[in-house]
VOGU-3710 file (C-alpha; in Angstrom, 3 decimals, decimal comma):
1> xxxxxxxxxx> 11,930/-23,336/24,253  12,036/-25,456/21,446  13,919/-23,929/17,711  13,041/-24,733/14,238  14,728/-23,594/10,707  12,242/-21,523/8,587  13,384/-19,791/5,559  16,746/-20,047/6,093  15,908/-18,032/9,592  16,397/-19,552/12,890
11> xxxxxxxxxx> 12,956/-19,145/14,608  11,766/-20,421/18,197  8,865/-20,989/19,867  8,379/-19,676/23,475  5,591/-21,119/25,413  6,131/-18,411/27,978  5,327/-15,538/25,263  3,178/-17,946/23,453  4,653/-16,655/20,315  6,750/-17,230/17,704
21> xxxxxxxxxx> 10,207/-15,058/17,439  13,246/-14,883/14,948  16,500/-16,082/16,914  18,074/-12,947/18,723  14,736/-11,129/17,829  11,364/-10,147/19,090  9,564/-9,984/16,331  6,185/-12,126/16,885  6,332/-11,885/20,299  3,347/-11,721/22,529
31> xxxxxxxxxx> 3,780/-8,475/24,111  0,649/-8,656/26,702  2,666/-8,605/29,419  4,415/-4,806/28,201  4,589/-2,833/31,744  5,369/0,161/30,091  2,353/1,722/28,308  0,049/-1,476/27,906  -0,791/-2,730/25,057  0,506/0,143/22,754
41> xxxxxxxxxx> 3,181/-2,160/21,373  1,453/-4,709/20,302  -0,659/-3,076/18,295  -3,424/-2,527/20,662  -5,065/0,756/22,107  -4,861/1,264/25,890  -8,253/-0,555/26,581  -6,693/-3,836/24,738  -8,406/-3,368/21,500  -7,036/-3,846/18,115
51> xxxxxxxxxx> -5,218/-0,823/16,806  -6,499/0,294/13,496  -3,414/1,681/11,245  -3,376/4,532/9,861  -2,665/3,499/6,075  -3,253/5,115/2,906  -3,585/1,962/0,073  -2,063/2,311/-3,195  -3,884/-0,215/-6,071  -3,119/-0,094/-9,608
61> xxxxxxxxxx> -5,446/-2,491/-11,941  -2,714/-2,427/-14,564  1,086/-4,240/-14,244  4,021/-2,485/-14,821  2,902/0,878/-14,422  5,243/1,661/-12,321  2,922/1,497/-8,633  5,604/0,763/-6,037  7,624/3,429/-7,384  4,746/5,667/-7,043
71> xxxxxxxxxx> 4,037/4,485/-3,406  8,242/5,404/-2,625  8,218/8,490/-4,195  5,060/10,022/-1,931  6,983/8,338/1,172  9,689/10,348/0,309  8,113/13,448/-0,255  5,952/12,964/3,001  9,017/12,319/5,139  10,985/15,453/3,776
81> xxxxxxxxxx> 8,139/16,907/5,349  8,660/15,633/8,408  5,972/13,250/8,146  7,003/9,845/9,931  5,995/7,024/6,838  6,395/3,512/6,493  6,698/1,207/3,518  4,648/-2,215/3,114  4,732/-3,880/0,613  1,370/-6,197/0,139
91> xxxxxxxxxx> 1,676/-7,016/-3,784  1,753/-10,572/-3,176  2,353/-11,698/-6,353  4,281/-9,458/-7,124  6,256/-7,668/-4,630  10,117/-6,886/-4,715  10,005/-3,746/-3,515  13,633/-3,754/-1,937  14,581/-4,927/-5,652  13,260/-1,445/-6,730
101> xxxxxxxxxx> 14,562/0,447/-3,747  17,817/-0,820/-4,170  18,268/-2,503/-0,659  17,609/-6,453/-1,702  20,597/-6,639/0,025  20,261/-5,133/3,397  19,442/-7,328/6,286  16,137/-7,161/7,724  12,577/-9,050/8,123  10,859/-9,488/4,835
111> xxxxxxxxxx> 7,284/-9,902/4,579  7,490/-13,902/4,606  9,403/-14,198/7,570  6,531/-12,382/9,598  4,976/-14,951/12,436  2,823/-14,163/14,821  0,380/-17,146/15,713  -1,530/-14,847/18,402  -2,010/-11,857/16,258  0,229/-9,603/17,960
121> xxxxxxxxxx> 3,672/-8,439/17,721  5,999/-5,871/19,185  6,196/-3,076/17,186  9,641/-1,718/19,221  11,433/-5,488/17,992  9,592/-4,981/14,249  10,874/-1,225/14,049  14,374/-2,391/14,613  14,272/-5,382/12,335  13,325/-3,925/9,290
131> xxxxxxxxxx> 15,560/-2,688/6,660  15,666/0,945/5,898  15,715/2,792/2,627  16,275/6,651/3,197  15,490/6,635/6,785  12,116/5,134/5,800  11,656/1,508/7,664  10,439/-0,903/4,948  8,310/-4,337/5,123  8,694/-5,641/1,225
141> xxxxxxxxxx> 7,474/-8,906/0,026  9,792/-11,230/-1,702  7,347/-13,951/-3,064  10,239/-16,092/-4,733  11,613/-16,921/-1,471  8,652/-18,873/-0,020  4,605/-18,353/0,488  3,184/-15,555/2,197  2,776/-15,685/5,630  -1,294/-15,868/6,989
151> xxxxxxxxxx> -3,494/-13,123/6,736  -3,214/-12,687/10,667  0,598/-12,242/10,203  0,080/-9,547/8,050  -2,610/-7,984/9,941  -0,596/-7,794/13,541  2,732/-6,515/11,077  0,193/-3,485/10,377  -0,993/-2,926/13,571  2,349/-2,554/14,826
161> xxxxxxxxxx> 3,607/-0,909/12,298  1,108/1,935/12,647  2,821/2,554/16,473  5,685/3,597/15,084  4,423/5,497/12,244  2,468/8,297/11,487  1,397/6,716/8,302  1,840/3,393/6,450  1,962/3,610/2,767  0,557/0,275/1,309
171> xxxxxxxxxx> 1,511/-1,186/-2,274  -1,445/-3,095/-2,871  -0,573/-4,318/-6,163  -4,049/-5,241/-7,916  -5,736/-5,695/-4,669  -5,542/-9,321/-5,047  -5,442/-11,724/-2,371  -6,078/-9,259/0,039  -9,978/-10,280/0,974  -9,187/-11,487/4,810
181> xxxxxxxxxx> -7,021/-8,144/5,452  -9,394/-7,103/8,182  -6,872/-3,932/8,500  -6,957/-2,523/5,214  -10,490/-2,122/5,182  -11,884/0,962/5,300  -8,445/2,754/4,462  -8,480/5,611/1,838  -6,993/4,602/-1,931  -4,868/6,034/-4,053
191> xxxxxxxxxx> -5,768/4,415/-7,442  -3,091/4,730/-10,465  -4,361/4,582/-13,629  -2,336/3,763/-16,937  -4,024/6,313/-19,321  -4,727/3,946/-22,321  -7,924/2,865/-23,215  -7,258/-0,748/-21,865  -5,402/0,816/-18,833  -9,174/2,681/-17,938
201> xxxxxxxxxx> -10,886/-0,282/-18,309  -8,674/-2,161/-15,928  -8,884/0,677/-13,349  -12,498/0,430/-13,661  -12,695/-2,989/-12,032  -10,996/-1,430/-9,203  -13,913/1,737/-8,802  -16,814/-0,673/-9,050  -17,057/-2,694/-5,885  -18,970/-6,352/-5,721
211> xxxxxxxxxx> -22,426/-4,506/-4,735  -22,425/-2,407/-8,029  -21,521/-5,029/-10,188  -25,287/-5,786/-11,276  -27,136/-2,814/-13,759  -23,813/-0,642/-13,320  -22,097/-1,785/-17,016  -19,391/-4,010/-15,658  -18,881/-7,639/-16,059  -16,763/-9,648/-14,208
221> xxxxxxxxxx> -14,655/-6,462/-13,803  -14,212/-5,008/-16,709  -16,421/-2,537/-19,494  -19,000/-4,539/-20,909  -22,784/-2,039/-21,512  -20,871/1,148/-21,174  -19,918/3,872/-23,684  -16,752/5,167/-24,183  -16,841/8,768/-22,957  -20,055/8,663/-21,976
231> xxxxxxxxxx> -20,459/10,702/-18,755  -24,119/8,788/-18,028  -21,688/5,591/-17,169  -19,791/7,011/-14,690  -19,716/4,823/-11,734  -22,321/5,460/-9,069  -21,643/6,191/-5,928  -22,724/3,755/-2,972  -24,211/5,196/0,414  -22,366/5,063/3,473
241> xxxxxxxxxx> -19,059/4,873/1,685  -16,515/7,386/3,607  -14,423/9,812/0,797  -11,238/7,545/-0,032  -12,147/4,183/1,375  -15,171/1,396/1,732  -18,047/1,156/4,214  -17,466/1,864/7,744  -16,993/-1,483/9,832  -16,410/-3,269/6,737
251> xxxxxxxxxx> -14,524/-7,237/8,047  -13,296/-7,698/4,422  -10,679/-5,406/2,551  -12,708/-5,600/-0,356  -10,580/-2,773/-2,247  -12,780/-2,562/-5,254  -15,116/0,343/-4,374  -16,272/3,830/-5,109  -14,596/7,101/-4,417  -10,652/6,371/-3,966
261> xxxxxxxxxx> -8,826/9,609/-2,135  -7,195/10,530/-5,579  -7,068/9,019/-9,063  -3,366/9,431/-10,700  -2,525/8,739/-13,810  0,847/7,644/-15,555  1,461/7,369/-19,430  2,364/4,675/-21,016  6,211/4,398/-21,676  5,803/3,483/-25,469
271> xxxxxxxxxx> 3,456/3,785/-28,189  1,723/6,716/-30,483  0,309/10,077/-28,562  -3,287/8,867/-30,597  -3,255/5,470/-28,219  -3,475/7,868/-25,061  -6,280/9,175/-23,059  -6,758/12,750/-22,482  -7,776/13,767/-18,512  -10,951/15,020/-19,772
281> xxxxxxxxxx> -11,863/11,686/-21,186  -10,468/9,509/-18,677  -12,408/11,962/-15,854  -15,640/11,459/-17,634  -15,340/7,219/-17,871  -14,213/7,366/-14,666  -15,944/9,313/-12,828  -13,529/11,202/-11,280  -10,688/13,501/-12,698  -6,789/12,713/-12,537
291> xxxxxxxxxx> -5,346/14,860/-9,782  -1,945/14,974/-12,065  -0,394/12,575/-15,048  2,980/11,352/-14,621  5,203/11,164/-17,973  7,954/8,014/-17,668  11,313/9,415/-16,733  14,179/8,095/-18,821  16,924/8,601/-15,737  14,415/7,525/-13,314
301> xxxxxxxxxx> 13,738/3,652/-15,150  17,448/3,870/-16,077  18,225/4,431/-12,064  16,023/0,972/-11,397  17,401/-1,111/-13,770  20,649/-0,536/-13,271  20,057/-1,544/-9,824  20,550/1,631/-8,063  16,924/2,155/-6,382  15,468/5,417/-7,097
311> xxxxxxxxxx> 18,230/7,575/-6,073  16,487/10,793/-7,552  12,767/11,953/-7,653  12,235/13,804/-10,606  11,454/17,762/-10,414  8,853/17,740/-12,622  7,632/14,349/-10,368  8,015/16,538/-7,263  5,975/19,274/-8,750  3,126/16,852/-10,168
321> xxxxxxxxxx> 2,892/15,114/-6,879  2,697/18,188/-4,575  -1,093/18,206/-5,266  -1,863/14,495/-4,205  0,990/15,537/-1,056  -1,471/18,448/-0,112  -4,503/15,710/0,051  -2,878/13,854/1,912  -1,973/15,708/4,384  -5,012/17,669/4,774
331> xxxxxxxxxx> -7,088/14,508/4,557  -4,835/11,784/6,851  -2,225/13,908/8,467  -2,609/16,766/10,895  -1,625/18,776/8,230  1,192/20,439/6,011  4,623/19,251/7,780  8,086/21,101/7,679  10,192/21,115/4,616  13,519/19,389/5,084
341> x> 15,900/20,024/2,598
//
């Protein structure tokens, strides 16, 4: 077994797993050879195919708009009701979701230290290795501390992740970078929308998917033939798209498409009441209505840039988001879970 420095980590390579590992973990290890139940750890189904996770993909076309905090909030809410979530955090130019969480400094794997040459990895060893925010295990991506690791890392992280998990919540960012994903495609979308007129442009771009970009008023994703408010430019549906996701047996996490699970809109945290967009308007240029609209939260933003993580949801948060909580769960879950206060 030969050892190499990356990131600061120490990391081997085994040629009897055939994988790559962090030193004193097993993360990235081959686990073919599990005698236990085969192949569930490794993100495979007992026949030896690949595991599809069971995510739920959170996009937001605009920056700043507060996404990841949106994506830890519903965690939170699902696991009070004793839902088993985890975090990943695939904004990859963005990222920092530990930074928002307030557990940057909490050991743990972070999305760039994720190896695994063979596209499989133990879920058990990545369960352990993560860092945990509320009793929630979290993957976030810290892009200033090196390049991402390959689109095969990322897609055996989710597979085993989704062992583990009864759902993985997905901060997508813009959807950028994401193309090769192979496991995000197909997954339901939660799209947040910044409810300015610019804000409902952006989000358009992420409702129109390549396939309607010809004859359906968009131009290199954004508003181009379309009129404001009119309900005649709504954007069409495509055939053989499943409610909240893309077309079945899709190979590319194309996340620009028709039909996302839920549409949820935030305000904008400054500016006059005249520059915002009413639901009714935003439902007819969208095509589909806000479930709720989130107003900022002075003691919430003040909680994240002090450095404290969100600490606190907000009651009239927890109220707004029961709805999109109830979709989920009658949608992805196997229904409404237990309370735990």
């Amino acid at each position: 077994m030969r050892q190499k420095r990356i990131e600061g980590q120490a990391w081997s390579w085994s040629s009897e797993t055939g994988g790559a590992m962090m030193a004193g973990s097993k993360v990235g290890m081959d686990e073919s050879s599990n005698r236990n139940t085969p192949g569930t750890s490794s993100g495979l189904d007992v026949g030896g195919r690949s595991r599809k996770p069971g995510g739920l993909v959170f996009l937001c076309a605009s920056g700043g708009a507060g996404l990841t905090t949106l994506v830890a909030m519903v965690s939170k809410m699902l696991t009070r009701r004793s839902h088993v979530c985890v975090l990943a955090d695939m904004d990859l130019a963005g990222g920092g979701m530990d930074v928002l969480l307030g557990i940057e400094g909490a050991p743990g794997l972070r999305l760039g230290q994720i190896r695994a040459p063979l596209g499989r990895m133990d879920s058990q060893a990545l369960q352990e290795e993560l860092p945990v925010w509320d009793g929630i295990p979290v993957l976030s991506n810290d892009p200033w501390n090196g390049r991402p690791p390959g689109w095969w890392d990322m897609d055996a992280a989710l597979r085993a992740m989704s062992c583990f998990a009864d759902l993985i919540l997905i901060d997508a960012g813009r959807g950028t970078d994401l193309e090769n994903l192979r496991s995000l495609a197909g997954l339901p979308r939660v799209l947040l929308v910044d409810m300015t007129v610019l804000g409902l442009a952006r989000a358009r771009s992420l409702l129109v998917g390549p396939e309607s970009f010809q004859g359906a008023g968009v131009n290199g994703g954004g508003v181009s033939s379309v009129t404001y408010g009119d309900p005649s430019a709504r954007v069409p549906r495509q055939e053989g798209v499943a409610r909240g996701g893309l077309k079945p047996g899709s190979d590319r996490a194309n996340l620009a498409g028709p039909d996302p699970l839920a549409v949820i809109g935030i305000l904008p945290r400054a500016g006059r009441s005249s520059s915002v967009v009413d639901q009714e308007e935003a439902a007819d240029f969208l095509g589909f209505p806000p479930l709720c609209v989130l107003k900022p939260s002075a003691s919430l933003a003040g909680s994240i840039l002090s450095g404290l993580g969100l600490e606190k949801i907000p009651r009239s948060y927890l109220k707004a988001l029961d709805s999109l909580i109830g979709v989920i769960e009658d949608s992805l879950l196997t229904g409404p879970g237990e309370v735990e206060y």
